[in-house]
Residue, then its C-alpha position, 0 to 999 in steps of 0.5 A: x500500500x506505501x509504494x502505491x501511496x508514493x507512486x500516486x501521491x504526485x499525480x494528485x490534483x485538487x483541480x480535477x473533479x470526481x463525479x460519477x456524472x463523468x463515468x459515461x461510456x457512449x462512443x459511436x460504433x460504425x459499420x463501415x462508414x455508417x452508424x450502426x444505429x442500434x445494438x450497442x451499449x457501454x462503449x468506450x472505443x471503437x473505430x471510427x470509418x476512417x482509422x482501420x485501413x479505411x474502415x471501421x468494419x471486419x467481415x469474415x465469410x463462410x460456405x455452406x452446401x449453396x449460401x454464403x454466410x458474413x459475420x460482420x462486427x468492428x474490428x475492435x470493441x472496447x465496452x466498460x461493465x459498471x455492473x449497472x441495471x439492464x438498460x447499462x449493461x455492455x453491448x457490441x453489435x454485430x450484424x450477419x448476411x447470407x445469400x445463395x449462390x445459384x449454382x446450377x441455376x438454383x437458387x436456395x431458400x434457406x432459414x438461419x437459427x439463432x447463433x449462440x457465443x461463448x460465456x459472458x458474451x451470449x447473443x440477445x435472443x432476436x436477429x432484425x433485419x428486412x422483410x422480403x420485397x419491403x421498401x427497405x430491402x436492399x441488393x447487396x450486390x458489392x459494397x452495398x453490403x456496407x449499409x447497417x440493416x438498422x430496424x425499421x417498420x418493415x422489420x423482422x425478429x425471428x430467433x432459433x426456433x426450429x422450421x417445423x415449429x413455425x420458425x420462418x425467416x426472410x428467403x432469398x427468392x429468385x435473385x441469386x445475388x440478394x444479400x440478406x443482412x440482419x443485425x444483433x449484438x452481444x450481452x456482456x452478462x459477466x460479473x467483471x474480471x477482478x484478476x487482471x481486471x478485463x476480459x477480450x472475446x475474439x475468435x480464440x474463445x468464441x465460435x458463432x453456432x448456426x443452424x443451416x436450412x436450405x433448399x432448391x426453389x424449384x425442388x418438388x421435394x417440400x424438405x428442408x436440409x439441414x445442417x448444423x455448424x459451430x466454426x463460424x469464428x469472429x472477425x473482431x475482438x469484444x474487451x470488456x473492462x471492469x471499472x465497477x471497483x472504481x465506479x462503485x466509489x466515485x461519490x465516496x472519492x467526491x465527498x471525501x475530496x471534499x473534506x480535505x480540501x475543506x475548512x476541516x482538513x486539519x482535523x485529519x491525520x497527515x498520513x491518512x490524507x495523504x492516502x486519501x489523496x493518492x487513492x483519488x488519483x489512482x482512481x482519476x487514472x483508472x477513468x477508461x474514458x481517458x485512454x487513446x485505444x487507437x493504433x494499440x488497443x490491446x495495451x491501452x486496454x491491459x494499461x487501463x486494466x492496470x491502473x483499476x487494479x490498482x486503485x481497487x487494490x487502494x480502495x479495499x485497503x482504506x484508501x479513502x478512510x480518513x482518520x481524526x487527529x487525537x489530542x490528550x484532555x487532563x482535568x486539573x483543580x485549582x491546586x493543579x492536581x488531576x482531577x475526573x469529573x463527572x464520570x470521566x477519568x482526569x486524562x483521556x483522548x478526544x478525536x479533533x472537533x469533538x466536544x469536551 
């Protein structure tokens, strides 16, 4: 705890506010150049259009028996868990597209069920996307595919429910060039990494599991086949930084804050606010909010992690714990001699600011 009291004690600054009003995390992810429009929450970084040879987006494509699948998600993603309700939890969108390549002059009808990911960062429950001939259905044809199939009134939810059950979704009828794009995006339903203080979901740990049915438009035969596949891998990375330790405390840093820079500041030990000090610094440090991921995101976000590692480390070992300064009170009569009075002994301590 010393060392990390000498360390952090010069990076104090009575100027810098702490508020938890500062603690927000809504930077824009694109799709390409486009907003992704929904499917995102909590985010500190991603790229912009611009800044990843060109593009904010990575796809990766997959063959299966006659349709193509793309798995399209930014290229890196950098979310913040505070452990907050529902409405704050971390989100990272990520948006899949198909379409059957004609081969032989068929053309496929085909159903994609829900795909699932690893754990701590499943899939919600529903794909969006268009409705076949809607008004907002749109030939991906080349780069076309660059436009975020954000949800409208010609929408359609469909998620894994099973052909035979009634599952239906969008076909690719008779153009064996049409894209279907849908988006989705991941949950981070985790607790927060309380080792190394972040977590990183890539193609190592997660594979994207689909269930494939397809058959020929001019088929008198009314079965589906089917197949499953679990390979589907990601083409970005999702890190999720647990800021919750130093979140959690961001009003008690404030309010202390306060006090030694107050009118009762010489009431408190000088060691406990010069920890108290220190601590608040670490935290400051620890913000996500105050990091340049871009160019080296892996170790601006190890960086980040570390310095909440930390300030949490301070945090737990009373690092915001303000101790009074004590002074002796002896009781004298007249004649000098040490006295107690009214139950209390002649001699006693009394923290600073307290009443005799």
């Amino acid at each position: 705890m010393t060392l990390l009291v000498n360390a952090h004690i010069d990076e104090y600054d009575a100027a810098e506010s702490v508020s938890m009003d500062d603690a927000v995390f809504n930077k824009t992810v694109y799709h390409y150049a486009q907003e992704a429009t929904e499917g995102y929450n909590s985010v500190v970084y991603a790229p912009a259009a611009s800044t990843v040879n060109g593009e904010a987006t990575s796809y990766i494509q997959f063959k299966y028996d006659n349709c193509y699948y793309r798995v399209y998600m930014p290229v890196n993603t950098v979310l913040v868990y505070t452990g907050q309700d529902e409405d704050n939890e971390p989100r990272s969108p990520i948006m899949m597209g198909h379409v059957g390549d004609g081969s032989n002059n068929s053309r496929a009808i085909y159903y994609l069920a829900n795909a699932t990911s690893g754990t701590h960062l499943p899939l919600q429950n529903f794909w969006v996307g268009y409705k076949d001939g809607s008004s907002n259905n749109r030939d991906y044809l080349t780069d076309l595919d660059k436009v975020w199939a954000n949800a409208g009134s010609n929408e359609v939810h469909f998620n894994g429910t099973v052909v035979d059950s009634g599952f239906m979704m969008t076909d690719n009828q008779g153009n064996k060039n049409t894209w279907r794009n849908y988006w989705n995006y991941f949950r981070y339903t985790g607790t927060g990494d309380t080792d190394i203080f972040y977590e990183k979901f890539d193609s190592s740990n997660i594979n994207l599991s689909l269930r494939h049915y397809w058959k020929a438009m001019f088929s008198d035969d009314d079965t589906y086949n089917s197949n499953d596949h679990d390979d589907m891998k990601l083409p970005g990375a999702v890190y999720v930084i647990n800021y919750k330790p130093v979140y959690d405390k961001l009003n008690d840093a404030a309010a202390v804050k306060a006090t030694i820079e107050g009118d009762d500041a010489w009431m408190y030990t000088e060691a406990s606010v010069k920890r108290a000090k220190a601590t608040i610094a670490a935290m400051l440090k620890a913000d996500p909010n105050d990091y340049a991921y871009e160019g080296d995101v892996n170790n601006h976000v190890v960086a980040c992690a570390d310095a909440i590692k930390d300030a949490a480390y301070m945090l737990e070992h009373g690092g915001l714990t303000l101790e009074k300064k004590q002074g002796t009170v002896t009781f004298v009569d007249q004649l000098g001699n040490t006295v107690a009075i009214n139950g209390q002994p002649a001699t006693y301590t009394k923290d600073y600011g307290e009443t005799i």
